[in-house]
VOVEX-786546 format. One record per residue (C-alpha): residue number from 1; residue in three letters; x, y, z. Coordinates in nm, 3 decimals. Example, Ala and Ser with C-alpha at 12.3 -4.5 7.8 and 13.67 -1.06 7.14 Angstrom:
BEGIN
(guro 1 ALA (1.230 -0.450 0.780))
(guro 2 SER (1.367 -0.106 0.714))
//
This chain:
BEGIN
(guro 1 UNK (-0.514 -1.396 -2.506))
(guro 2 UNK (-0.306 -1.066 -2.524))
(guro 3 UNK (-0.120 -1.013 -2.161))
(guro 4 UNK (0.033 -0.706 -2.056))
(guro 5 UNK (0.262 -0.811 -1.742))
(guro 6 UNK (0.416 -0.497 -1.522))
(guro 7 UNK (0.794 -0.612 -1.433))
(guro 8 UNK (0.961 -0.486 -1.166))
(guro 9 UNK (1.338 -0.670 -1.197))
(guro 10 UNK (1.224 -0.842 -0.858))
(guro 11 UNK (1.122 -1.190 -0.809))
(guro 12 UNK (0.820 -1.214 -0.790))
(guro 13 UNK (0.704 -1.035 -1.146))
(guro 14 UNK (0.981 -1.225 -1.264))
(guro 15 UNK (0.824 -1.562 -1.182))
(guro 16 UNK (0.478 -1.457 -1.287))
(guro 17 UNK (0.699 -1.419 -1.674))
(guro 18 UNK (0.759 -1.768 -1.578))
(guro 19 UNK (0.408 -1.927 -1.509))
(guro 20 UNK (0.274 -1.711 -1.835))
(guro 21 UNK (0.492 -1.911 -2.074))
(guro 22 UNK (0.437 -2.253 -1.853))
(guro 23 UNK (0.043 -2.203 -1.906))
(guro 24 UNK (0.104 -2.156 -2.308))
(guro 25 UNK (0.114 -1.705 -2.331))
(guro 26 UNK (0.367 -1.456 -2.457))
(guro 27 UNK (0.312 -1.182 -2.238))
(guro 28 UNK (0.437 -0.831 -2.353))
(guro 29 UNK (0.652 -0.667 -2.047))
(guro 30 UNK (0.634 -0.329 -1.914))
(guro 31 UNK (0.847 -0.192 -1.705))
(guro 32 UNK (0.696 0.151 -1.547))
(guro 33 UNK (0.935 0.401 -1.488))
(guro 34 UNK (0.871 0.676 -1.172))
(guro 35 UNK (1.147 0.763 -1.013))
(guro 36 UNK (1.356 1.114 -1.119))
(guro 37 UNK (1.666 1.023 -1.332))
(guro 38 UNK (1.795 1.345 -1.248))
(guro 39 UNK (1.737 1.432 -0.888))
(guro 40 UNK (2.058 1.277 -0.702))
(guro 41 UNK (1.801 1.253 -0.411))
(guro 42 UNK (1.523 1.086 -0.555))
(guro 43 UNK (1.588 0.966 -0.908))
(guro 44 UNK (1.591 0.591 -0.684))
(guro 45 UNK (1.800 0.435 -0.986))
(guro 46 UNK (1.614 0.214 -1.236))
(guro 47 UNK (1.917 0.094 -1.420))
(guro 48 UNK (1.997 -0.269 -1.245))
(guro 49 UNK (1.591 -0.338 -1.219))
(guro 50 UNK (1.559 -0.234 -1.630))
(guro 51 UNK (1.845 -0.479 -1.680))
(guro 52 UNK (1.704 -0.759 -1.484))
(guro 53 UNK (1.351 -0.683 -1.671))
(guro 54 UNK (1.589 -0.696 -2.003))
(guro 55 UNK (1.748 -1.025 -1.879))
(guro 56 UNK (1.397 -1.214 -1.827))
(guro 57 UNK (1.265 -1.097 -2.158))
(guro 58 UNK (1.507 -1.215 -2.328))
(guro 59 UNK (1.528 -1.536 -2.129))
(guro 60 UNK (1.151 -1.607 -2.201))
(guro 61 UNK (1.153 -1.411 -2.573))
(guro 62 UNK (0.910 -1.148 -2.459))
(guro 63 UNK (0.906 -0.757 -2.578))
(guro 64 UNK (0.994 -0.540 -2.300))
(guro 65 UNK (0.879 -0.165 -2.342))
(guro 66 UNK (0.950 0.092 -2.056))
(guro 67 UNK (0.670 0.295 -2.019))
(guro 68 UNK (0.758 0.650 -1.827))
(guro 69 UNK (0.531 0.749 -1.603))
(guro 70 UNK (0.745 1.021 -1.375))
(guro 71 UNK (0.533 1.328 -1.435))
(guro 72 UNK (0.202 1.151 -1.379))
(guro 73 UNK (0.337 0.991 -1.038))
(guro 74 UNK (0.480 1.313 -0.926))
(guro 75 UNK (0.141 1.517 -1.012))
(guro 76 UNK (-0.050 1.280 -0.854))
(guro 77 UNK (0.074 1.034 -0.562))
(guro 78 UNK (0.395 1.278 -0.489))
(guro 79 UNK (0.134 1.591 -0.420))
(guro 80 UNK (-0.137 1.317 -0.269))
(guro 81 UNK (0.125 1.254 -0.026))
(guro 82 UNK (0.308 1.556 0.089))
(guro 83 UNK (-0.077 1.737 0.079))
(guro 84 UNK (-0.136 1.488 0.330))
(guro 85 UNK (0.156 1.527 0.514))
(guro 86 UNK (0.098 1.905 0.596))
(guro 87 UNK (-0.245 1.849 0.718))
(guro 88 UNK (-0.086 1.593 0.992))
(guro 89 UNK (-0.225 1.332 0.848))
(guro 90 UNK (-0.046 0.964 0.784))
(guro 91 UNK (-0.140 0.892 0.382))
(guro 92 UNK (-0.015 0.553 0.194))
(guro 93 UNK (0.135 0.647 -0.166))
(guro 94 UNK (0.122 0.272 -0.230))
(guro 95 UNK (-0.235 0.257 -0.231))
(guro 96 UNK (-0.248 0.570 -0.434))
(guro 97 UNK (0.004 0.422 -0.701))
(guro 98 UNK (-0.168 0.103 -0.803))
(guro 99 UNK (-0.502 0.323 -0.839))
(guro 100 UNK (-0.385 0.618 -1.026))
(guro 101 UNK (-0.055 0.501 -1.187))
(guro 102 UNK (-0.026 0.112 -1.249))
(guro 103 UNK (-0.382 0.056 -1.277))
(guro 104 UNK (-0.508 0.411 -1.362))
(guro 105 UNK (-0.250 0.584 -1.617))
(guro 106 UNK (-0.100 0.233 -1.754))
(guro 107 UNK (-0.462 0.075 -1.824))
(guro 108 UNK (-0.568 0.424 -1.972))
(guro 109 UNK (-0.271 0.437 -2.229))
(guro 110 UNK (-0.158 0.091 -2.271))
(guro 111 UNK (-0.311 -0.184 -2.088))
(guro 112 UNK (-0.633 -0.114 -2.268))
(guro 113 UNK (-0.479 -0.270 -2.600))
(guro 114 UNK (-0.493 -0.575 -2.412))
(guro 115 UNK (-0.740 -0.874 -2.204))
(guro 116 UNK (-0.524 -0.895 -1.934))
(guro 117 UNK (-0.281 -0.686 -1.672))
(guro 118 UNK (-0.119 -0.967 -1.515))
(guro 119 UNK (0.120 -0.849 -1.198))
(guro 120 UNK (0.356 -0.979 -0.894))
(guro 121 UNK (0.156 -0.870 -0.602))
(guro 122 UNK (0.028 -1.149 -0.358))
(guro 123 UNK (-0.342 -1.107 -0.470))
(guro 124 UNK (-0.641 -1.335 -0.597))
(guro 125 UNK (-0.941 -1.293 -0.784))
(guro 126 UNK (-1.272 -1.476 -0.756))
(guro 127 UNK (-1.529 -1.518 -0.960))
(guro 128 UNK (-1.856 -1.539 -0.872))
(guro 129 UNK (-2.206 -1.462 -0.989))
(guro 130 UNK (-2.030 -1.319 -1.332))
(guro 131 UNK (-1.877 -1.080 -1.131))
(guro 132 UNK (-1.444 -1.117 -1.042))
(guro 133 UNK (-1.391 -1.024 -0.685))
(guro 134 UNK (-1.011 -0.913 -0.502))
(guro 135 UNK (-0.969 -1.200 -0.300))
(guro 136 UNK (-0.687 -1.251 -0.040))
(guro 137 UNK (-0.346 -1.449 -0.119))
(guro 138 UNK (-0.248 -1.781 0.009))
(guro 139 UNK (0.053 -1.637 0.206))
(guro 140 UNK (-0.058 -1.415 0.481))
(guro 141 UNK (0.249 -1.259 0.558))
(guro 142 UNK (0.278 -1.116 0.147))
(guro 143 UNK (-0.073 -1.055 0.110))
(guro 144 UNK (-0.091 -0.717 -0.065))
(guro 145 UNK (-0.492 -0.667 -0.127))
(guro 146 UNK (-0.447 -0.359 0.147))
(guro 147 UNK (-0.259 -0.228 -0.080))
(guro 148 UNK (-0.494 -0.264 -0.339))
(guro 149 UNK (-0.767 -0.156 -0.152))
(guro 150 UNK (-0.859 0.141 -0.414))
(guro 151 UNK (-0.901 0.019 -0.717))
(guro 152 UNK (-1.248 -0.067 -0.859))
(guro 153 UNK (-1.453 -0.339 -0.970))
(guro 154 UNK (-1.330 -0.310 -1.342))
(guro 155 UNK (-0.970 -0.295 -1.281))
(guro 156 UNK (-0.980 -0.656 -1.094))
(guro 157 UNK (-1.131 -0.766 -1.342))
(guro 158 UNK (-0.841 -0.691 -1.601))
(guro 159 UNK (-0.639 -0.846 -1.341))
(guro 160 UNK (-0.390 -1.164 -1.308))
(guro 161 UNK (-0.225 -1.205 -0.994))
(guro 162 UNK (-0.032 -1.589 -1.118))
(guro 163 UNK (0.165 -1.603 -0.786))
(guro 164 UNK (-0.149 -1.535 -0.576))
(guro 165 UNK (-0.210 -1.909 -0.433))
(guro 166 UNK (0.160 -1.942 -0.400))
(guro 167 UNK (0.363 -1.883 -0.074))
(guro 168 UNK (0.698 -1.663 -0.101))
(guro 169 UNK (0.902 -1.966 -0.036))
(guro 170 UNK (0.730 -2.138 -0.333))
(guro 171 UNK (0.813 -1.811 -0.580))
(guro 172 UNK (1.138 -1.864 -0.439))
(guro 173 UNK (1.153 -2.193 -0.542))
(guro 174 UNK (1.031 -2.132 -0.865))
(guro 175 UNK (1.280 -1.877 -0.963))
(guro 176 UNK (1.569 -2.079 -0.823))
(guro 177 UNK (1.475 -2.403 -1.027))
(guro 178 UNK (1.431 -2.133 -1.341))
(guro 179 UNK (1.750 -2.004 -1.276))
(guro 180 UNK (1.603 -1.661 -1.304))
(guro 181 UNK (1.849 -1.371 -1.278))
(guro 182 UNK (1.645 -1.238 -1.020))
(guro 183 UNK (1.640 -1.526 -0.818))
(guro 184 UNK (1.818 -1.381 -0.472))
(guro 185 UNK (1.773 -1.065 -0.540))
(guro 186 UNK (1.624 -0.935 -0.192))
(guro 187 UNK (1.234 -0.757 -0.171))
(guro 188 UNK (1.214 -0.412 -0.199))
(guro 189 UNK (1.115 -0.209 0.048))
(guro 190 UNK (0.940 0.155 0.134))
(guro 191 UNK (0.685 0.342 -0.060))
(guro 192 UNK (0.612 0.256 -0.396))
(guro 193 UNK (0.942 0.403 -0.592))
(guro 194 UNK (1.124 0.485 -0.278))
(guro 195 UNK (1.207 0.148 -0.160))
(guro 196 UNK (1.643 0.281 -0.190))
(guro 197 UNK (1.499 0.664 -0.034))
(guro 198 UNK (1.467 0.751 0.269))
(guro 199 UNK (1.070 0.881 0.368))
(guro 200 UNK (1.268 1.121 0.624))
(guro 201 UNK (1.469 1.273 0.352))
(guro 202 UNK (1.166 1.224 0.078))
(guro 203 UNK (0.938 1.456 0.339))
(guro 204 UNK (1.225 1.658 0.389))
(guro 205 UNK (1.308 1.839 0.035))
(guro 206 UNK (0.933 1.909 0.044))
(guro 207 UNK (0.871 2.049 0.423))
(guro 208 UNK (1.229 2.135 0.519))
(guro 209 UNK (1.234 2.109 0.918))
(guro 210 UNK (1.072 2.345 1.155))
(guro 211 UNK (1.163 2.291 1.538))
(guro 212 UNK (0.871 2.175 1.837))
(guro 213 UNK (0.791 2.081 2.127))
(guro 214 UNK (0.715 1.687 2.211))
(guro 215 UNK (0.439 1.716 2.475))
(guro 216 UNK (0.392 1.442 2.735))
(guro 217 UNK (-0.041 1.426 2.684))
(guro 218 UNK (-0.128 1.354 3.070))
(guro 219 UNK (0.093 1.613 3.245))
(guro 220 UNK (0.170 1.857 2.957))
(guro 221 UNK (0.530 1.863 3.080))
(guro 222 UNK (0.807 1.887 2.752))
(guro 223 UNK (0.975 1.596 2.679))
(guro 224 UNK (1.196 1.717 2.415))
(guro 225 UNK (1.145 1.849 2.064))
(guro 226 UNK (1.105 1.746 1.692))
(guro 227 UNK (1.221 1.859 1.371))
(guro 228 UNK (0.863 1.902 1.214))
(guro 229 UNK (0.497 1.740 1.338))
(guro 230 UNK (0.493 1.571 0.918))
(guro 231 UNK (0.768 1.382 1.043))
(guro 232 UNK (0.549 1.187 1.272))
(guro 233 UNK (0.255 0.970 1.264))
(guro 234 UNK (-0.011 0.809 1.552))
(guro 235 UNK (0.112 0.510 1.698))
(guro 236 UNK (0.484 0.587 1.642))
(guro 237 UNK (0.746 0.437 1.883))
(guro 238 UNK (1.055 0.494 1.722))
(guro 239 UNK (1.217 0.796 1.667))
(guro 240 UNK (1.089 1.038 1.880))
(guro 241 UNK (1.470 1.011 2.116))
(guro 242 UNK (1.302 1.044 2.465))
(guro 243 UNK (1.427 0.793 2.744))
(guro 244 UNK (1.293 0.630 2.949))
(guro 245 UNK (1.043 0.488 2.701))
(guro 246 UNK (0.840 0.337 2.553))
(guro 247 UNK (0.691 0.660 2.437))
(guro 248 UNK (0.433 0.649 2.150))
(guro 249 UNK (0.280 0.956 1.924))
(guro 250 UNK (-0.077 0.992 2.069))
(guro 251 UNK (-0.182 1.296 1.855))
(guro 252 UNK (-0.014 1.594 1.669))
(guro 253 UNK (-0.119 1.998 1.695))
(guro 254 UNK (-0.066 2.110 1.320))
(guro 255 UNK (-0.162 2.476 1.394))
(guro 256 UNK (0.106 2.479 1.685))
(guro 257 UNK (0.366 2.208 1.560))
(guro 258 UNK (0.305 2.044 1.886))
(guro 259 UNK (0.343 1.622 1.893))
(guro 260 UNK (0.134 1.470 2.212))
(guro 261 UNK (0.332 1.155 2.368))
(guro 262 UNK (0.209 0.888 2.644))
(guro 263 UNK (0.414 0.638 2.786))
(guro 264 UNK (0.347 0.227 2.809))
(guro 265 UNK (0.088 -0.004 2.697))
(guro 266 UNK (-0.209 0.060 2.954))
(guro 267 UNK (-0.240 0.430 2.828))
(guro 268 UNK (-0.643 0.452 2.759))
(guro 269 UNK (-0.555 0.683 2.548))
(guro 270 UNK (-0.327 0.537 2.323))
(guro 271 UNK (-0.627 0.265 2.258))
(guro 272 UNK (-0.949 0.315 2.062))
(guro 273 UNK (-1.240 0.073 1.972))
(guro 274 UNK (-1.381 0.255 1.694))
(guro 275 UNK (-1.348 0.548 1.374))
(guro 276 UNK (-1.511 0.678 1.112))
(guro 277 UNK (-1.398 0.642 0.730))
(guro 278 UNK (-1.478 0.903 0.448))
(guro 279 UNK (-1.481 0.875 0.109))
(guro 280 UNK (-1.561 0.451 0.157))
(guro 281 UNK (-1.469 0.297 -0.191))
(guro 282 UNK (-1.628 0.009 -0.257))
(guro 283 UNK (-1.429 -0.257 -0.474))
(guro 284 UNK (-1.748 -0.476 -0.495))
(guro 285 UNK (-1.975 -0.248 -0.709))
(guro 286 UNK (-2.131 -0.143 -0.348))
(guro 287 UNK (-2.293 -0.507 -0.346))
(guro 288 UNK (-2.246 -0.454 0.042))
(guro 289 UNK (-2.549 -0.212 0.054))
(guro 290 UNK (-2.473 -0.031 0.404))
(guro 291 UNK (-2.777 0.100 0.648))
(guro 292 UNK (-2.852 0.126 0.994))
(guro 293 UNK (-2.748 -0.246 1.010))
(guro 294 UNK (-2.422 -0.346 1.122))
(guro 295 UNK (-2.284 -0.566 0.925))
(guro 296 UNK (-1.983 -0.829 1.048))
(guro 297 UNK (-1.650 -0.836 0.864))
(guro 298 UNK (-1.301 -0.843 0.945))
(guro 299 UNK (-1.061 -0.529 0.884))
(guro 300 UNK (-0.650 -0.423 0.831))
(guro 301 UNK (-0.577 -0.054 0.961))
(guro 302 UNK (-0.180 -0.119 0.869))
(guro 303 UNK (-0.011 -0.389 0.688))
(guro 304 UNK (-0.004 -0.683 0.834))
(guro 305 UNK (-0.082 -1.049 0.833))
(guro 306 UNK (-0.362 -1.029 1.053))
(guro 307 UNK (-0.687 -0.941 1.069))
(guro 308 UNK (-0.910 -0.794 1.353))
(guro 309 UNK (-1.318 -0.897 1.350))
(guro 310 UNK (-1.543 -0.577 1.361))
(guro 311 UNK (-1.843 -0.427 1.258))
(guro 312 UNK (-1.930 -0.148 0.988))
(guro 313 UNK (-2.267 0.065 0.996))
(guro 314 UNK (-2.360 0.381 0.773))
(guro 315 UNK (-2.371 0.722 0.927))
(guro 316 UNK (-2.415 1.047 0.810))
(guro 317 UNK (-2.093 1.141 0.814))
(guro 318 UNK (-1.935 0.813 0.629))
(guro 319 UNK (-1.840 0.449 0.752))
(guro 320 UNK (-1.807 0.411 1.111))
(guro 321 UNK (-1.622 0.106 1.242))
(guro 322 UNK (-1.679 -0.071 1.549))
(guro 323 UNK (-1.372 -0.305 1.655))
(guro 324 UNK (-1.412 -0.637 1.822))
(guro 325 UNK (-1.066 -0.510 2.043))
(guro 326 UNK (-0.877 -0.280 2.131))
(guro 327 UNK (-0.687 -0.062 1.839))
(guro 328 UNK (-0.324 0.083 1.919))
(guro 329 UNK (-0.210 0.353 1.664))
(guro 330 UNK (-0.535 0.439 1.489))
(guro 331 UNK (-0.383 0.732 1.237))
(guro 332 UNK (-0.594 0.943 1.058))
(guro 333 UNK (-0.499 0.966 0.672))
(guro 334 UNK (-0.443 0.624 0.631))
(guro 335 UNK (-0.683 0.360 0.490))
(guro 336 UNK (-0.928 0.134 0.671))
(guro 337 UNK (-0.969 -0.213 0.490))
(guro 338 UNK (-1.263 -0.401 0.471))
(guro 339 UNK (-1.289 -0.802 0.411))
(guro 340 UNK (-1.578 -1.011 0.461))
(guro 341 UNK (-1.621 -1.237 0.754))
(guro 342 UNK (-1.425 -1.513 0.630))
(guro 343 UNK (-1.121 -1.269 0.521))
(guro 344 UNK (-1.170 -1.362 0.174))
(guro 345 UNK (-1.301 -1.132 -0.016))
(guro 346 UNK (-1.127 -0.734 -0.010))
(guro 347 UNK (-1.491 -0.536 -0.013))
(guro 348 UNK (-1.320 -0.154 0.013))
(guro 349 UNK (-1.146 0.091 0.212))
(guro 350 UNK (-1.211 0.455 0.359))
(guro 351 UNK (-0.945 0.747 0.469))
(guro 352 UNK (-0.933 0.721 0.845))
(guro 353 UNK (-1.084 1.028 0.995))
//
């Protein structure tokens, strides 16, 4: 079987090199490069992750190919994003990436040469009734399926995720006994290619700053002011600089540059039960025929290890959510995430609306 493996330089592709050539394959590496060589801002420097990609090939006596992918990133997940952005809306590159890029552009012009795209995200796949599902990892805390949330039925099933039913400590573990180069290197962080840029200064050279008023929502009384409404997103706590806090974003006024703030935990308003999704993608080849019904599954509306029971129902205007408790920071732009009951199996995701 002819393997394709993305490599990062990080850990955890590195250890999936490892399992490969444990199971009996010789997967060919890729390295895709995104980030702007020669923007001092955000060329996000690929140089020590291409050597540590160089340092595992050779280790394991694999062909590494850099694959450069800038101008199809920057098209498409840098204008998804800042688009977003303007229309006050919180978006997710990363989910955008793995559809369009890693899993969209790569399969289209390399990955289709071979059976399998094999990967270092914290994902599963199940197989059932001759059809591979995105199942959830072992480890919780890593589980990256919201993150994944985009991409069809056909991509998963070009898919290996080899560190899936591990937890980090184990790919830890692995790598240490391996005496992989990569071994301590520490997880990256941030949005897709920015994990060394900072979003602020990413949103920044596109929007430049444009001064407003932070509005307390109950009273209408000014709090203080921002540098630019794209700046913020629903739910925020930090960063806003008011005192006497905690003060969260509630809602933002794109047309005036106004951001709404409420203050403390029992604020109705900073609570909601339900929302609406458009554009619903299903992963599951829309097995989960929606109607009237509601049906029961369990749901993500940010990363995180947990998952919140609800119920989803087909309206007119999209997917409508009902929550089994109470929401803090629902933010319109970014992606609901549907699982079954049991949390098992990722069925889709919508845009918040």
């Amino acid at each position: 079987m002819n393997i394709a493996t993305l490599l990062s330089g990080g850990v955890d592709s590195s250890v999936v090199v490892h399992l490969l050539k444990e199971a009996g394959y010789t997967p060919t590496l890729f390295y895709i490069k995104i980030g702007m060589d020669d923007d001092e801002l955000l060329h996000c420097s690929s140089e020590e992750d291409i050597e540590m990609a160089s340092l595992i090939a050779r280790k394991y006596g694999c062909k590494l190919e850099i694959v450069d992918l800038h101008k199809d990133y920057w098209d498409n997940v840098v204008s998804y994003t800042i688009n977003k952005v303007k229309l006050g809306l919180t978006p997710n590159p990363d989910v955008m990436c793995n559809k369009l890029i890693k899993f969209g552009v790569f399969e289209e012009r390399v990955g289709k040469e071979y059976d399998k795209t094999a990967t270092g995200h914290y994902a599963t796949t199940i197989e059932n009734g001759g059809k591979v599902y995105l199942g959830t990892a072992k480890d919780p805390v890593k589980d990256q399926t919201d993150f994944l949330a985009q991409i069809d039925s056909l991509q998963v099933s070009k898919l290996m995720f080899p560190i899936g039913n591990l937890m980090k400590n184990e790919v830890r573990e692995i790598a240490l006994k391996a005496d992989l180069p990569s071994a301590k290197r520490q997880d990256s962080q941030g949005i897709c290619f920015l994990g060394k840029v900072n979003y602020n200064d990413f949103i920044r050279r596109y929007l430049g700053e444009k001064e407003g008023p932070i509005v307390e929502l109950e009273t209408g009384k000014i709090l203080g002011t921002h540098k630019g409404y794209w700046f913020h997103t629903v739910g925020q706590r930090k960063g806003l600089g008011l005192s006497g806090g905690p003060w969260y974003v509630i809602r933002k006024d794109v047309e005036a540059n106004i951001v709404y703030a409420s203050k403390g935990f029992d604020v109705d308003t900073q609570y909601g039960y339900e929302f609406s999704m458009r554009d619903f993608h299903f992963i599951t080849d829309n097995q989960w025929k929606l109607d009237s019904n509601e049906i029961d599954i369990t749901f993500k509306i940010r990363h995180t290890p947990d998952f919140t029971r609800g119920k989803i129902v087909s309206t007119p205007a999209g997917v409508h959510l009902l929550s089994s408790q109470r929401l803090q920071g629902i933010a319109p732009g970014q992606f609901g995430v549907i699982y079954d009951a049991e949390s098992r199996i990722c069925i889709g995701s919508g845009e918040i609306i």
